[in-house]
C-alpha positions as CSV (number, residue, x, y, z in Angstrom):
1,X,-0.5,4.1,-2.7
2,X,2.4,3.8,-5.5
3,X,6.2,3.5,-4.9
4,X,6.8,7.0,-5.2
5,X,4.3,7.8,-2.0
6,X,5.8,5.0,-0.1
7,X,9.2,6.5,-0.8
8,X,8.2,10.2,0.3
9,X,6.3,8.7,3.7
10,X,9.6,7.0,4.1
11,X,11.5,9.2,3.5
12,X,10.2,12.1,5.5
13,X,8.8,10.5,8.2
14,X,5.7,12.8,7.4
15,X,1.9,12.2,6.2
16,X,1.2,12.5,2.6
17,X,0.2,16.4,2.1
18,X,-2.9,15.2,0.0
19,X,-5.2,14.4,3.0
20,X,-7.1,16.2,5.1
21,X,-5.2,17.9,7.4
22,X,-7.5,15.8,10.8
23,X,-6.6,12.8,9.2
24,X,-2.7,13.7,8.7
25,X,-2.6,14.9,12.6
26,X,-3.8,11.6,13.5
27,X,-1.1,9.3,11.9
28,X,1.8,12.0,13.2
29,X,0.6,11.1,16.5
30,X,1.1,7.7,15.7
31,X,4.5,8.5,14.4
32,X,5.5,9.9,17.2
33,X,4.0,7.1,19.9
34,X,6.0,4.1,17.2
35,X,9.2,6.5,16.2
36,X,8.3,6.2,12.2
37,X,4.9,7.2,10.2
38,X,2.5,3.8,10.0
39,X,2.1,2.0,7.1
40,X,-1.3,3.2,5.7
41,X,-3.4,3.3,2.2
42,X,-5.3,5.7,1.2
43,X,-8.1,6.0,-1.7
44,X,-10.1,9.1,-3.0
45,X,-7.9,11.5,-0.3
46,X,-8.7,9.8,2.8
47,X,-6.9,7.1,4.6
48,X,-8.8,3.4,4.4
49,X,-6.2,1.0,6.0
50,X,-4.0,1.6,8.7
51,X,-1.4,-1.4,10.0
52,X,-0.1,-1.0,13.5
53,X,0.8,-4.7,14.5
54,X,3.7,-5.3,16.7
55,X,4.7,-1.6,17.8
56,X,4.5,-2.3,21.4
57,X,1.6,0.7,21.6
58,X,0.2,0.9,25.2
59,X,-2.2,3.7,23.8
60,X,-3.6,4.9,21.2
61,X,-4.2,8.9,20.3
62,X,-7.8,10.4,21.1
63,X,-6.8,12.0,17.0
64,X,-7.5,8.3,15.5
65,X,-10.9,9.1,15.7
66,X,-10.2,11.7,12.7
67,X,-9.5,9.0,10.5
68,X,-13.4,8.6,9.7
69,X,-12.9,6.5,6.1
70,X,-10.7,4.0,8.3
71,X,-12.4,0.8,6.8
72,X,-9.1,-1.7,8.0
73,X,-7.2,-1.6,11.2
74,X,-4.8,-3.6,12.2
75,X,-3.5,-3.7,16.0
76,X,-3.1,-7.4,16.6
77,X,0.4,-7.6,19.0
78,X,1.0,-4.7,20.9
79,X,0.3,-4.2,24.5
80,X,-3.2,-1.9,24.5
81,X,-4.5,-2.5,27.9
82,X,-7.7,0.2,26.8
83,X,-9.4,2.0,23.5
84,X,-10.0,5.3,23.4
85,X,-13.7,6.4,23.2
86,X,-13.0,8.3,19.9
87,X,-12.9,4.6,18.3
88,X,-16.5,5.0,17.6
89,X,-15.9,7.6,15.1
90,X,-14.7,4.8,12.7
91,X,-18.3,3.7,11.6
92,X,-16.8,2.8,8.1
93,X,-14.1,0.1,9.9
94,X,-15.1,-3.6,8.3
95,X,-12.1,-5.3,9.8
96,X,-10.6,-4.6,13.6
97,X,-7.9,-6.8,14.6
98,X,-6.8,-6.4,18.8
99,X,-4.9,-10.4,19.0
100,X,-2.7,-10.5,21.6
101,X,-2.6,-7.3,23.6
102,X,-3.9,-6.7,27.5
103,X,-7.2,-5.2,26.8
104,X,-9.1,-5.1,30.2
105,X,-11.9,-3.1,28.6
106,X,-13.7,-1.9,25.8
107,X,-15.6,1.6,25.2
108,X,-19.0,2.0,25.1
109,X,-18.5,3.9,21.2
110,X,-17.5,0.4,20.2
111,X,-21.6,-0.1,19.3
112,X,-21.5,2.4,16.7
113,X,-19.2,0.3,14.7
114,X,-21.9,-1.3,12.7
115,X,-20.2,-1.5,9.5
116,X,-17.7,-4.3,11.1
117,X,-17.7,-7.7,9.4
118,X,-14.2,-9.0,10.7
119,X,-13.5,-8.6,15.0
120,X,-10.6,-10.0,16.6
121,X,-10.4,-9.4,20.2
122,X,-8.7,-12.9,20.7
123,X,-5.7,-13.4,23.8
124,X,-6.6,-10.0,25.7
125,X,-7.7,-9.5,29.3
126,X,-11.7,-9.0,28.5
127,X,-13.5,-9.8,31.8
128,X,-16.7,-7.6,30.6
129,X,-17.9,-6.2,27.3
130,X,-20.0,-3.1,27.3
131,X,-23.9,-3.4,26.7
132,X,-23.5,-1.4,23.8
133,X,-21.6,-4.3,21.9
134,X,-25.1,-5.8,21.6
135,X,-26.0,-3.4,18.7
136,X,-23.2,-5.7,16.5
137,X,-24.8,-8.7,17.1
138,X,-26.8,-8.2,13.8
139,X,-23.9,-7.3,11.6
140,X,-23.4,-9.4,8.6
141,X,-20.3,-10.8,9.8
142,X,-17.9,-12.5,7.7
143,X,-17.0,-15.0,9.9
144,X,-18.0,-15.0,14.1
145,X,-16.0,-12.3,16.4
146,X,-13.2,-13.8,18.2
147,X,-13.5,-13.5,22.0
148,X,-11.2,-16.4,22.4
149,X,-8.2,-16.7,24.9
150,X,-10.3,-14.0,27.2
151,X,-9.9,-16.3,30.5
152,X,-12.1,-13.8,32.6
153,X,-15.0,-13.6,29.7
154,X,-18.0,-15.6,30.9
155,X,-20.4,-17.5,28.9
156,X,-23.4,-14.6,29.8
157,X,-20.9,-11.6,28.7
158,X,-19.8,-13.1,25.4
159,X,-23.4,-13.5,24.6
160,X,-23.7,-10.1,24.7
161,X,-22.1,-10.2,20.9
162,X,-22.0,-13.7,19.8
163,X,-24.9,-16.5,19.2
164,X,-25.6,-19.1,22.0
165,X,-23.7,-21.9,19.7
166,X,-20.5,-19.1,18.9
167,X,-20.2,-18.5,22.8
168,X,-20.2,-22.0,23.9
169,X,-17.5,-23.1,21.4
170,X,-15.1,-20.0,21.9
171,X,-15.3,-20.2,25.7
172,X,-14.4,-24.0,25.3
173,X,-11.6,-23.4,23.1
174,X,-7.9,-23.5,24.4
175,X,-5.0,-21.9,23.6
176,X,-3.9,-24.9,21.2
177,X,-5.6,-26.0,17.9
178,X,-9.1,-27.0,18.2
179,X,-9.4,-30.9,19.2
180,X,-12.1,-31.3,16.5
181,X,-10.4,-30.7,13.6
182,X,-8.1,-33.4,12.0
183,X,-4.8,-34.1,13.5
184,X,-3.0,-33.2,10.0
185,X,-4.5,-29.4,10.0
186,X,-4.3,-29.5,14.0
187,X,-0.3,-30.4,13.8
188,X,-0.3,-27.7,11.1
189,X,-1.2,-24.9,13.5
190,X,0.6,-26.5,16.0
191,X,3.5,-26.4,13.9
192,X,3.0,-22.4,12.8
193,X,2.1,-21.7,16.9
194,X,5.5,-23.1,17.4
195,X,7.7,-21.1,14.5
196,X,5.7,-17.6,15.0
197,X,5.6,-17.7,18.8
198,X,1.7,-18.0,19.0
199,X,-1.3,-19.7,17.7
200,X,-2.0,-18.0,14.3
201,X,-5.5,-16.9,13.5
202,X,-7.7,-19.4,11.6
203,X,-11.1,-20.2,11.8
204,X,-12.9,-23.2,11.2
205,X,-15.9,-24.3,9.3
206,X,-17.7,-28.0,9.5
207,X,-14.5,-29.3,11.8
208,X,-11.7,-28.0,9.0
209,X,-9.6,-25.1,8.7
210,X,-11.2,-22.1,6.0
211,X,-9.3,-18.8,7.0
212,X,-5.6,-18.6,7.7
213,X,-4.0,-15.2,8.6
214,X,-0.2,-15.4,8.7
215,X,0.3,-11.8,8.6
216,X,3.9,-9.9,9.8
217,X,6.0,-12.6,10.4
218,X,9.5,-13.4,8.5
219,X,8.9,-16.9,6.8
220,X,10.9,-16.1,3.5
221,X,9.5,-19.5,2.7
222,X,6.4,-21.2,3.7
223,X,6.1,-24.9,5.5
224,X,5.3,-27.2,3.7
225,X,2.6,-28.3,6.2
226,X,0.2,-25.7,5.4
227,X,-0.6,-28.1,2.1
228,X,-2.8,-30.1,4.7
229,X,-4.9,-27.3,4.8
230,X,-7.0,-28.2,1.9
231,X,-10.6,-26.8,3.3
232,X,-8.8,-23.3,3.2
233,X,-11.4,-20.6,1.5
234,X,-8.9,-17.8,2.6
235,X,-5.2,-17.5,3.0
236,X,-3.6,-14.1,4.1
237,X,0.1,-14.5,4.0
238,X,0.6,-10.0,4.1
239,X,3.9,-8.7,4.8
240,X,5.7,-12.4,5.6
241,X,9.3,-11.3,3.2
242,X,8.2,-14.7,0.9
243,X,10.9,-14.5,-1.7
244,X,8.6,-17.5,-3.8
245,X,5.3,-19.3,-3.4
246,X,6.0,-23.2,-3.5
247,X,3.7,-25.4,-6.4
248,X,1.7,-27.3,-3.4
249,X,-0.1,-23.6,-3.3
250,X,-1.9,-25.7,-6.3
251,X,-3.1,-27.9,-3.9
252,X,-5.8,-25.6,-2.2
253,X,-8.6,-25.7,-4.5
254,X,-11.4,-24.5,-2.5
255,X,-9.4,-21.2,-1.8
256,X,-11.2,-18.0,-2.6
257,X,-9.1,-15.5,-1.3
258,X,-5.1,-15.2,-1.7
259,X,-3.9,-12.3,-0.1
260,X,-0.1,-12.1,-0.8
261,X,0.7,-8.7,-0.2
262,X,3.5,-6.7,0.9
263,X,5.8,-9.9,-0.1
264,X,9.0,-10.2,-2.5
265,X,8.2,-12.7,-5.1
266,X,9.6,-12.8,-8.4
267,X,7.4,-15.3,-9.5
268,X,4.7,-17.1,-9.5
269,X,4.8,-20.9,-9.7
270,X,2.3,-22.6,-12.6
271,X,0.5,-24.1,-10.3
272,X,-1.3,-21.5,-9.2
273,X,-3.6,-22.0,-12.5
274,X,-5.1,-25.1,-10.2
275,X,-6.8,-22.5,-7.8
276,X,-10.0,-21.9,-9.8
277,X,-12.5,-20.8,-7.3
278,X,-10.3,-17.9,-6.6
279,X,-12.4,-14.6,-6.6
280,X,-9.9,-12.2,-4.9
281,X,-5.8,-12.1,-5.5
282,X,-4.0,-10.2,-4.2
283,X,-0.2,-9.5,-5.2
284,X,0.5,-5.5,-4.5
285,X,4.0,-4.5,-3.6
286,X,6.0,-7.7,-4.9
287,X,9.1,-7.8,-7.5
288,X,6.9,-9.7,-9.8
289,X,8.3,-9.6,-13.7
290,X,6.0,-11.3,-15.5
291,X,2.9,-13.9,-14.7
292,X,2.3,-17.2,-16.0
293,X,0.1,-18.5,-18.7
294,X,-2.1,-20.4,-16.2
295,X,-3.2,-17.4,-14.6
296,X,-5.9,-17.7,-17.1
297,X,-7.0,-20.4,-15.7
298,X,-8.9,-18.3,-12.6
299,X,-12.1,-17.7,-14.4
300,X,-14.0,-17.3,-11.2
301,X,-11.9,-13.4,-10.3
302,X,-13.5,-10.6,-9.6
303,X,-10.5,-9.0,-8.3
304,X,-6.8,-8.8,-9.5
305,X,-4.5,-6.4,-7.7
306,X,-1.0,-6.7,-9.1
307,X,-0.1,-3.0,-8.3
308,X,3.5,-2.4,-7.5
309,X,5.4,-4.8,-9.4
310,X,7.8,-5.1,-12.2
311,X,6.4,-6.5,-14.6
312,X,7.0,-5.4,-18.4
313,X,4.2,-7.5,-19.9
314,X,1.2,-9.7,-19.9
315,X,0.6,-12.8,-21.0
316,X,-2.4,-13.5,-23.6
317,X,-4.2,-15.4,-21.4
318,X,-5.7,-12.7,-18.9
319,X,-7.9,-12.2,-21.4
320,X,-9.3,-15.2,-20.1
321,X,-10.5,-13.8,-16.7
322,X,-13.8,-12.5,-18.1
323,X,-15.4,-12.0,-14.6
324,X,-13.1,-9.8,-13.4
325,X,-14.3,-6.2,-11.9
326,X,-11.4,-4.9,-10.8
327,X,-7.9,-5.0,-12.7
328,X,-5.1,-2.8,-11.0
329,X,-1.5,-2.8,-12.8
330,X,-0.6,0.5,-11.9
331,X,3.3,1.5,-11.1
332,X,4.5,-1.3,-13.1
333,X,6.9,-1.0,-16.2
334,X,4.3,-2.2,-18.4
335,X,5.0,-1.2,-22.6
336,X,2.0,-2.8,-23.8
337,X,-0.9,-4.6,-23.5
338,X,-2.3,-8.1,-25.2
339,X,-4.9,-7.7,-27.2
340,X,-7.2,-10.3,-25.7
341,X,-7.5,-7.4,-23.0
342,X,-10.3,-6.5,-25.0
343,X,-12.3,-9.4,-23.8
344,X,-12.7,-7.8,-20.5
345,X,-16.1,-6.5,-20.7
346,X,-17.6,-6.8,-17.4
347,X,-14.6,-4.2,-15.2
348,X,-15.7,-1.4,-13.5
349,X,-12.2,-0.4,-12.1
350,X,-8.9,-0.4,-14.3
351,X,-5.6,1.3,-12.8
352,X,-2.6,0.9,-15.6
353,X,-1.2,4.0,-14.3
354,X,2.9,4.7,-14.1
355,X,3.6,2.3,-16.8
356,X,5.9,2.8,-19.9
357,X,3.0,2.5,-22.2
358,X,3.4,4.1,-25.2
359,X,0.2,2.3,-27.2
360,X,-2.7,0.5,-26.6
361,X,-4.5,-2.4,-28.3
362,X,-7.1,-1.1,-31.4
363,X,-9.2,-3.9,-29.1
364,X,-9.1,-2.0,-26.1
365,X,-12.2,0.8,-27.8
366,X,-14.7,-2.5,-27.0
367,X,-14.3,-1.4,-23.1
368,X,-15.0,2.2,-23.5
369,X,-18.6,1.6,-22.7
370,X,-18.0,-0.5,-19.8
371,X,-20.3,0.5,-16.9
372,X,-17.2,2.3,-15.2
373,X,-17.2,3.1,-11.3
374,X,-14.2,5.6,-11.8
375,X,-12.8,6.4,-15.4
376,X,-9.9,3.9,-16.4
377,X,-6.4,5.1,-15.4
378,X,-3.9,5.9,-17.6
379,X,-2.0,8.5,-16.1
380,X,1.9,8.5,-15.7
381,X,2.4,6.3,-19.1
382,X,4.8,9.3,-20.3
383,X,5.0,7.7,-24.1
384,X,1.0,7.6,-24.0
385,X,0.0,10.3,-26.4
386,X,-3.8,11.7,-26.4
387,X,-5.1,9.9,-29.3
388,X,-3.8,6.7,-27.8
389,X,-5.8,7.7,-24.0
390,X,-8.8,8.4,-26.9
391,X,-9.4,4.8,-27.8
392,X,-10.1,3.8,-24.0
393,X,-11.5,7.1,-22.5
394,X,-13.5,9.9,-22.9
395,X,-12.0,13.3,-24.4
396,X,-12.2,14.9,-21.6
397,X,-10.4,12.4,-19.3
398,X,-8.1,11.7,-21.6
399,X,-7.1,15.3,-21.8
400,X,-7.3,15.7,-18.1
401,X,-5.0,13.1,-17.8
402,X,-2.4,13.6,-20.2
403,X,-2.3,17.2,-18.8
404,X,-1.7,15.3,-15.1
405,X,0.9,13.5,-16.5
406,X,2.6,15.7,-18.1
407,X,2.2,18.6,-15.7
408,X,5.9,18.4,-14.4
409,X,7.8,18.4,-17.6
410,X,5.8,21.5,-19.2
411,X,7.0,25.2,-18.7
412,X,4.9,26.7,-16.5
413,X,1.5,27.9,-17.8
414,X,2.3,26.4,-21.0
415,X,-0.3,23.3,-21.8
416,X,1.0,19.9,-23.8
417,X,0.7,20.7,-27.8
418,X,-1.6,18.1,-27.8
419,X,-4.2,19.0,-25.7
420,X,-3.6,23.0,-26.7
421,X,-4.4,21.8,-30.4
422,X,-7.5,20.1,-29.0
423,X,-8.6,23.2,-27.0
424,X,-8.2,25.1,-29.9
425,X,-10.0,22.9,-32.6
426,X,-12.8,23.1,-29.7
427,X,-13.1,26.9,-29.8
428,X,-13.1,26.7,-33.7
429,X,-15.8,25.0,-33.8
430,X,-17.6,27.3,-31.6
């Protein structure tokens, strides 16, 4: 979702008018249970992520079960004492986070969530799961569901979903760090448990520390302490009002996944050029205005989503990141491109869209025969004439999306000369 959608939700206190009218009824109920519309995302029409942490929800509408391309949903910290049975309409949900509400029970429809890899039902009231919860025992999880801080759970019940090994350890775990990590990454959490009010989620691998969630809580700056963390794989530090990342971030090594969205950086410190293993980063909705040369230096992503920021240009080196798949710069103020973008061979998805472009690189024509999942992106770039949107995409999409962007500043019924001469050079040649 660009600026300008976040704006209008804002603004309105309505759903976007582009979705399905099910889907729309389902977040103005939320609306009206939380006194503002949810933040949400959508993708191809439909919503795909919903956040509803920490809006003291005792319920949730019987209409969420419209939102059937949910794949994320986020309800850690309210005060749901019970899901609605329309939950197992979500068969496309991959992550649902329930930490730290008053669950007593879950619904049978929770078995037809087969699609889930991520599960945190961590500090509710569980004293039974439903048989049906056996069906997601074979999921390929990312990382084991979290039944811990369920006092009433027994060792038989959480067996129902996790292995033998998975049930012993969680029903032997403790409100407090783990006692067989180090003492450095236990004082850590500790520490965090301390400043946010509870024991943040993490999860451990081999007696360290891998996966660290810090998600909707106001650090503006991070401790220092989570340096010690140096067996993370995956930090998620979404929606925290961090105003800069400090240079120990250089320090993790082994991280994989840096999700820093929904954040208020300006910057980002060299350092961050250490973090090589890196396959997923994500920066979308910062005040970013301009990366560093290091960022080369993460050879190893796949994903770069730097959507929402304010940056004007990019450096050389990102034509270093020859692995990536995904590349989204889109509502930036972007007004060119480096030419080493050209190096880019192997991205399916590439989202440059409300920019101030007004040309592209003569490089750029090496990625038009990329094996594209969705044709590149170029609307909104209001300088971008259609010879320019020639040299990256087809004719048709080009003139598709010239037309979309310039749609609003046209008399009506009157097409862009541009695309009129090209419609016109067509039926000559017929």
């Amino acid at each position: 979702m660009n600026k300008l959608s976040l704006v209008l939700i804002a603004a309105t206190g309505t759903a976007a008018e582009d979705i399905p009218a099910s889907e729309r009824k389902a977040l103005d109920d939320l609306a009206a249970l939380i006194g503002e519309m949810p933040e949400y995302e959508t993708e191809n029409g439909h919503v795909v992520s919903l956040y509803l942490s920490k809006n003291n929800l005792t319920s949730l509408p019987e209409s969420i079960g419209n939102l059937t391309k949910l794949e994320k949903l986020d309800l850690d910290g309210n005060n749901l004492t019970f899901l609605p049975e329309s939950i197992g309409n979500l068969t496309g949900l991959t992550w649902l986070y329930l930490l730290n509400n008053n669950l007593t029970s879950l619904p049978e429809s929770i078995g037809n969530l087969k699609s889930l890899r991520k599960l945190n039902l961590r500090q509710n009231n569980l004293t039974s799961l439903p048989e049906s919860i056996g069906k997601l025992k074979n999921n390929y999880w990312s990382e084991a569901p979290n039944l811990r801080g369920n006092d009433g759970l027994s060792l038989a019940e959480m067996k129902k979903l996790l292995s033998d090994s998975d049930a012993e350890k969680q029903l032997a775990a403790t409100g407090m760090a783990a006692a067989d990590i180090p003492e450095s990454e236990r004082k850590t959490l500790d520490d965090l448990a301390v400043l946010i009010g509870e024991m943040p989620r993490y999860w451990t691998k081999n007696s360290h520390v891998v996966s660290l969630y810090l998600c909707r809580n106001n650090f503006t700056s991070l401790p220092d302490s989570i340096g010690n963390l140096t067996g993370l794989t995956e930090l998620i530090l979404e929606h925290i009002n961090l105003t800069s990342l400090p240079e120990w971030i250089g320090k993790l090594t082994k991280l994989k996944v840096l999700n820093l969205r929904w954040n208020r950086l300006t910057f980002l410190p060299k350092s961050i050029g250490n973090l090589t293993r890196l396959t997923n980063l994500y920066l979308y909705n910062n005040n970013l205005t301009s990366l560093p040369e290091s960022i080369g230096n993460l050879k190893s992503l796949k994903w770069l989503d730097l959507n929402v920021n304010n940056l004007t240009s990019l450096p050389d080196s990102i034509g270093n990141l020859t692995d990536l798949t995904e590349l989204n710069f889109g509502s930036n103020n972007l007004t060119s491109l480096p030419e080493s973008i050209s190096n880019l061979t192997k991205l399916k998805v590439l989202r440059l869209n409300d920019n101030d472009l007004t040309s592209l690189p003569e490089g750029i024509g090496k990625l038009k025969n990329n094996n594209w999942d969705e044709a590149p992106n170029l609307r909104g770039n209001a300088g971008l004439s259609l010879d320019e949107m020639k040299k990256l995409l087809s004719d048709s999409d080009a003139e598709k999306q010239l037309k979309a962007t310039t749609a609003l500043e046209a008399p009506e019924n009157e097409l862009p000369e541009d695309i009129e001469n090209a419609a016109e050079e067509k039926s000559d040649d017929e």
